[in-house]
N, C-alpha and C positions, 0 to 999 in steps of 0.2 A: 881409618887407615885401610880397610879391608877392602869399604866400597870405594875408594879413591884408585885402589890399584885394579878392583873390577871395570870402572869408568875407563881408565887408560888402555887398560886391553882392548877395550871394546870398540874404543875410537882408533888408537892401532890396527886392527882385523878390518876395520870399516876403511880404513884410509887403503889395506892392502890389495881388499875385494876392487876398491875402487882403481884401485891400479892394474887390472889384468888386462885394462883395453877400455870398455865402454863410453863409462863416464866418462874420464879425465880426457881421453884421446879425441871424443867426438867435439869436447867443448871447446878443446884447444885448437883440433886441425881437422874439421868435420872431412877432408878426402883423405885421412888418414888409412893405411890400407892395414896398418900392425894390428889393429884389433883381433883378437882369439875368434875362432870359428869353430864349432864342433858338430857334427854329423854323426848322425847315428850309419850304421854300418849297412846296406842293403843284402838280401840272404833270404832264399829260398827256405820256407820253413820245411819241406820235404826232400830236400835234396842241399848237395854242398857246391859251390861254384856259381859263379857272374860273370860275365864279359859288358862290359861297357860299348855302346856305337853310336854315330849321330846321325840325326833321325830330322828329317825336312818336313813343312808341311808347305803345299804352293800359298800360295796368297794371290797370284796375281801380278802382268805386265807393269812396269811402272816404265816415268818417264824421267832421268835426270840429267840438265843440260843438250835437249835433244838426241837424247839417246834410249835407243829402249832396254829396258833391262826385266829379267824373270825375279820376283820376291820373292823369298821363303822365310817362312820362320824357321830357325833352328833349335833345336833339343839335344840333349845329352840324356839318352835312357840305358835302361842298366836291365840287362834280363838276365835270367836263370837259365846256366848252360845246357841242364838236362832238360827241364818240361819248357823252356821259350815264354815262360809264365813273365810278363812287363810287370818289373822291382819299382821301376821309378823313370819318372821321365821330367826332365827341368829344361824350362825356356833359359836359353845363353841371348840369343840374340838374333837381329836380322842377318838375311846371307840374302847375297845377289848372284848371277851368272856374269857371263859372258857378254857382252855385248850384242843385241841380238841385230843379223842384218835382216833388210827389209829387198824381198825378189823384186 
């Protein structure tokens, strides 16, 4: 009796863990976007305070549909307000400009 009711919980907790996102969600609707996400917190180990800014890097002229355009990668980096010391910096995605004219 004892190990039946240890068994049950056990599949219980196991069905619960499965429910907070991963598993079940990816199998079901892999562009699922509910899945949990958790981040540890960015933080100056000498000082207190962060600002957040986005941060390009060029890449290079491209061409789409006859037109030229400027490529960037962009980033989301995180510095420390007192020493400017770079926390974190994460690629988001490509950025383009303006349509560039040609003199």
């Amino acid at each position: 009796m004892k190990n039946t009711i240890k068994k049950i919980t056990a599949i219980a907790m196991a069905f619960t863990l499965l429910g907070t996102g991963t598993a079940i969600s990816k199998s079901v609707n892999p562009q699922s976007s509910s899945t949990l996400v958790a981040n540890a917190a960015d933080y100056c180990p000498s000082h207190n305070g962060t600002y957040t800014y986005d941060s390009y890097d060029y890449v290079g002229i491209v061409e789409r549909n006859g037109k030229h355009y400027i490529e960037y990668n962009r980033f989301k980096a995180t510095k420390c307000a007192v020493c400017g010391k770079l926390l974190k910096r994460v690629y988001v995605g490509k950025a383009y400009s303006q349509e560039l004219v040609r003199w």
